[in-house]
MARVO-555990 format. One line per 8 residues: number of its first residue (from 0); their letters; for each residue x, y, z of N, C-alpha, C, O. Coordinates in steps of 0.001 Angstrom, whole numbers, m for minus. Atoms other than C-alpha are relative to their C-alpha. Layout:
N
NUM) A) X/Y/Z/X/Y/Z/X/Y/Z/X/Y/Z ~ ...
This chain:
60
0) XXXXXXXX) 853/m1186/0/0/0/0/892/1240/0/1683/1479/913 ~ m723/m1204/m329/1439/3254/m790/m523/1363/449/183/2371/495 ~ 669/m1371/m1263/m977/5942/1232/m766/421/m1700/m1565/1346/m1842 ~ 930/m738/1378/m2377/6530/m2559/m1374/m771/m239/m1675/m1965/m221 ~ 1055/944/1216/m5491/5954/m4236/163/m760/m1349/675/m336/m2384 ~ m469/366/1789/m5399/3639/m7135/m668/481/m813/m1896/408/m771 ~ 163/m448/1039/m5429/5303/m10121/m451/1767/97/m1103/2339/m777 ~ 194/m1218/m319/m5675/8791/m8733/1969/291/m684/2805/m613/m663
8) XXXXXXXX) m1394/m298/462/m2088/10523/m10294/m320/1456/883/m1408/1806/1341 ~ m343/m1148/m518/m981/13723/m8827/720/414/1131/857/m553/1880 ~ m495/55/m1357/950/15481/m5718/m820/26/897/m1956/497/939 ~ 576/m70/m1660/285/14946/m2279/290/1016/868/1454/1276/1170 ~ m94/m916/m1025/m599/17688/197/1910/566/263/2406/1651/m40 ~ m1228/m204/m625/3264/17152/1785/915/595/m985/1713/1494/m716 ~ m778/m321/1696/4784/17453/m2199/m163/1519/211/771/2288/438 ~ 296/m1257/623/3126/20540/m2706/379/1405/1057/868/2466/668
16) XXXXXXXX) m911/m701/m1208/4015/22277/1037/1460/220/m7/2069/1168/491 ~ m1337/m220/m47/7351/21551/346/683/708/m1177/1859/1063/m1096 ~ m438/m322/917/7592/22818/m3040/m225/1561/29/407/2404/m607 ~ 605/m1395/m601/5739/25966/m1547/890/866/709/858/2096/674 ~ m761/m405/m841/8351/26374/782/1533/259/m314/2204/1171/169 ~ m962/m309/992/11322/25881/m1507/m90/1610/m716/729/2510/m527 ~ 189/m1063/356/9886/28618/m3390/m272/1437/299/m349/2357/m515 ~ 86/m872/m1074/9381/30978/m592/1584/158/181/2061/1256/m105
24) XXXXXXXX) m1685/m521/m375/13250/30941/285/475/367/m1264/1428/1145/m1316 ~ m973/m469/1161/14213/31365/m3123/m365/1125/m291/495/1926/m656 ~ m370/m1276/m304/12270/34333/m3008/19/1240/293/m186/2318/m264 ~ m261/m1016/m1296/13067/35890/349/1250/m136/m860/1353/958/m1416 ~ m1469/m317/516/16914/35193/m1471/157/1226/m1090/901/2205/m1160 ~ m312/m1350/1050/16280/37220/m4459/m484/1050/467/280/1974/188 ~ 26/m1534/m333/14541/40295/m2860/1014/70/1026/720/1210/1385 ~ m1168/m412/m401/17512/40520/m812/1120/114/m566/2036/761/m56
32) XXXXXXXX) m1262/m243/1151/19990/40265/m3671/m674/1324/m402/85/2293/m425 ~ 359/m1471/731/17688/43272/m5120/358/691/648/1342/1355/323 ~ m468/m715/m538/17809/44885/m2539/1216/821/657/1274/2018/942 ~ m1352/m107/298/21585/44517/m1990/596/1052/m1318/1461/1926/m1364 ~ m648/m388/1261/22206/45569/m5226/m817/1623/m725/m266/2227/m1646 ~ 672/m1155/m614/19524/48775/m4782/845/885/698/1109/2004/259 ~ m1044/m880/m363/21915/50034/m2505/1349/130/m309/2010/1106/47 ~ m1332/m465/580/25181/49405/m4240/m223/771/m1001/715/1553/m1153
40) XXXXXXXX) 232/m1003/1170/23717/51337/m7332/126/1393/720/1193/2004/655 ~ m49/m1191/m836/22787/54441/m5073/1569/454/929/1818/1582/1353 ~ m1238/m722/m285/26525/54332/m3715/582/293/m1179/791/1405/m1666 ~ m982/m755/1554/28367/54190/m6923/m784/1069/19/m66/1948/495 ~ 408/m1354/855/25793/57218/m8066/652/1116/958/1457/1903/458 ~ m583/m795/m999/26687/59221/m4684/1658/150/m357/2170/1263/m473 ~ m1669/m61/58/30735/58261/m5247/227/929/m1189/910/1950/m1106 ~ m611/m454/1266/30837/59152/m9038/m1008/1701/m224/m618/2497/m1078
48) XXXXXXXX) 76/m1469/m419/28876/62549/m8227/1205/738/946/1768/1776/599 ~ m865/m540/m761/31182/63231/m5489/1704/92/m724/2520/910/m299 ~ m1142/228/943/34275/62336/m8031/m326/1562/m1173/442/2472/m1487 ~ 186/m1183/1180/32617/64880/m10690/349/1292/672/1082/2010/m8 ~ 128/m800/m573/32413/67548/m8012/1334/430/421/1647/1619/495 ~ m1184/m262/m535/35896/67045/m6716/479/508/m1401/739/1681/m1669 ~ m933/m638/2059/37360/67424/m10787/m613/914/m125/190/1840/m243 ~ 554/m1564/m311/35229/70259/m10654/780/863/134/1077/1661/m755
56) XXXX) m225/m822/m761/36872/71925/m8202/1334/m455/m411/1512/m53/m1561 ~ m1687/191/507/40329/70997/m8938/403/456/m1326/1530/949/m1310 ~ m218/m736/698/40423/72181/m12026/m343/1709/m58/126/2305/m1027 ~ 371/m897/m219/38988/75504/m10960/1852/1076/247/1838/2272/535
């Protein structure tokens, strides 16, 4: 006996929780890579303003 009906095909409750849950961490992972990568954009833009500003002024 394998806990199935015969001739019923498809996942079981536990299959489908776990595949639910897989897919939940993968993604809590990627909005934290976005978000990671959200704030490295906004530094480079801050650095390479602050770079323009300094050549700015140095050539002044």
């Amino acid at each position: 006996m394998t806990g199935r009906f015969p001739g019923r095909e498809g996942f079981s409750l536990l299959e489908v929780m776990v595949a639910v849950a897989v897919l939940a961490v993968a993604l809590v992972a990627l909005l934290q890579a976005q978000g990671r990568s959200l704030r490295i954009s906004s530094d480079i833009q801050l650095k390479s303003q602050a770079v323009l500003l300094a050549r700015e002024r140095m050539t002044q």
